[in-house]
C-alpha positions as CSV (number, residue, x, y, z in Angstrom):
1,X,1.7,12.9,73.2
2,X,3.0,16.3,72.3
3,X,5.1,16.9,69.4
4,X,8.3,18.0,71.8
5,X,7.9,14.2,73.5
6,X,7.8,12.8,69.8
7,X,10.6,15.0,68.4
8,X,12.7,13.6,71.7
9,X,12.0,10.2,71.3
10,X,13.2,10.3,67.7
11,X,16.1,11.6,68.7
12,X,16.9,8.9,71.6
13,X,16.6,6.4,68.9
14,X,18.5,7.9,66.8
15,X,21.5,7.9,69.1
16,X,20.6,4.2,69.9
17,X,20.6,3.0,66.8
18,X,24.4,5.3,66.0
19,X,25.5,4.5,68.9
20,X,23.9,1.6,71.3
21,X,24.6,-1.3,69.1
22,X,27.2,-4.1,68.6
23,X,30.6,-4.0,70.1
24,X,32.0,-2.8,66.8
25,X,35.5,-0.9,66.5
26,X,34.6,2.2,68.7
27,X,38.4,2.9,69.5
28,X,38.0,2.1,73.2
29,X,39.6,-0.9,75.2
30,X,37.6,-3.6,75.9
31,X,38.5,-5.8,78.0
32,X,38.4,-10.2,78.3
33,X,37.3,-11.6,81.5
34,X,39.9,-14.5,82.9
35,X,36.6,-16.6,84.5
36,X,34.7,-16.6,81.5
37,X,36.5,-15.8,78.6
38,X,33.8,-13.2,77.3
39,X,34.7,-9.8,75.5
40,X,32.9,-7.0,77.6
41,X,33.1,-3.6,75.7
42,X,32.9,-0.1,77.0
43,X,30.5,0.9,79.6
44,X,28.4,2.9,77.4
45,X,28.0,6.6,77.3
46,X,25.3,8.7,79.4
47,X,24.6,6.6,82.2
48,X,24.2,9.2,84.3
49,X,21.0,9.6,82.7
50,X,19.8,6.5,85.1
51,X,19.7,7.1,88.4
52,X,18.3,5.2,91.6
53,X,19.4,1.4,89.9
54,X,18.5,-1.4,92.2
55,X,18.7,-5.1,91.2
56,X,14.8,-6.9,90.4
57,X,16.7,-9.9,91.9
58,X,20.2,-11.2,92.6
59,X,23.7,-8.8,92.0
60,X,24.9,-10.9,88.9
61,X,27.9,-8.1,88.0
62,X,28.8,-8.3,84.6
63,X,28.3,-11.8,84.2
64,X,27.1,-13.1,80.7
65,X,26.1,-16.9,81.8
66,X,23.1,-15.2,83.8
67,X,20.3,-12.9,83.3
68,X,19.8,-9.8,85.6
69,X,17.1,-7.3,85.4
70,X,17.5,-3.9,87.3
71,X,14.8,-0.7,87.5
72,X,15.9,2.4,87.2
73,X,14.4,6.3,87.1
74,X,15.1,7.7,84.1
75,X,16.7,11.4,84.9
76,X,15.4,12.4,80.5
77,X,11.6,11.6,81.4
78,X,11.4,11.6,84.7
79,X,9.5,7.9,85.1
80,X,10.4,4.9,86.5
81,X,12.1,1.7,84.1
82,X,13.6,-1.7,83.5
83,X,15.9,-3.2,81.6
84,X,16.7,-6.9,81.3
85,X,19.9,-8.1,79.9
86,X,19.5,-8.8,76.4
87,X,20.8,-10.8,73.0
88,X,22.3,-8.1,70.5
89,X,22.7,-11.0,68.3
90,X,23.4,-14.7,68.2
91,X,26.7,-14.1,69.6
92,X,26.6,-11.2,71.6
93,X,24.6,-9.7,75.1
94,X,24.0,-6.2,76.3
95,X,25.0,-6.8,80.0
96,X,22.8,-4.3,82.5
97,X,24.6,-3.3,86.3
98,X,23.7,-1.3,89.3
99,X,27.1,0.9,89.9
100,X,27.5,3.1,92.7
101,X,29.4,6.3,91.8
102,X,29.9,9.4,94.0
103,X,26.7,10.9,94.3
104,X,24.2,7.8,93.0
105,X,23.4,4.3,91.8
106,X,23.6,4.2,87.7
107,X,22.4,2.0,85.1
108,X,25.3,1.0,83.3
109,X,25.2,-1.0,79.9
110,X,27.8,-2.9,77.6
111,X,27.9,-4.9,75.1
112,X,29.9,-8.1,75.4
113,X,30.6,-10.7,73.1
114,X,29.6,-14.3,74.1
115,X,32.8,-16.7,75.2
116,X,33.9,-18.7,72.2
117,X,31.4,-21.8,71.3
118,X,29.1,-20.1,73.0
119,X,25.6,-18.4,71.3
120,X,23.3,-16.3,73.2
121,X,19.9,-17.4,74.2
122,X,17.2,-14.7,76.0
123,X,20.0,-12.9,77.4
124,X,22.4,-15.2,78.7
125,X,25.3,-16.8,76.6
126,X,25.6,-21.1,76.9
127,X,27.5,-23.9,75.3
């Protein structure tokens, strides 16, 4: 691996770690779904950086009670990935969705907080 690839990798986790984690107090609205009483945060920034987003299996939205996987190309390296929704903590799920804006189909990510009583397990939230 050249030391370019290394020195951009770095970098990308940098901004992950900053930026990618916990719902925290970011200044931007989130917002409480009525069905299921979780706390989605904001989509999170650069998702235009994901491109081509098609669901692995079923459209789940933004829904916390079930776990989605999407693939995606990434536009910063050029190859093909996947992401699977995952637990950010005990209590909290980064939520992955195929949107279709304009000019593509984007990966986008957030960080929601599990409905109240409810923990997260592999990357769903249950009672």
């Amino acid at each position: 691996m050249s030391t370019t690839a290394v020195i951009i990798i770095a970098i990308l986790i940098i901004v992950v770690l900053v930026f990618g984690f916990g719902i925290g107090k970011t200044g931007k609205a989130t917002e409480t779904k009525e069905t299921d009483g979780a706390i989605y945060g904001p989509v999170e920034p650069g998702y235009r950086d994901y491109s081509d987003c098609k669901y692995a299996g079923v459209n789940d939205g933004w829904d916390v009670t079930r776990k989605s996987e999407v693939t995606y190309k990434s536009i910063i390296s050029g190859t093909a990935e996947r992401a699977v929704d995952v637990c950010m903590s005990s209590e909290s799920v980064k939520e992955y969705h195929c949107v279709k804006i304009n000019d593509g189909v984007f990966l986008q990510s957030k960080n929601v907080a599990c409905p109240t009583g409810q923990k997260c397990y592999d990357g769903v939230c249950l009672k």
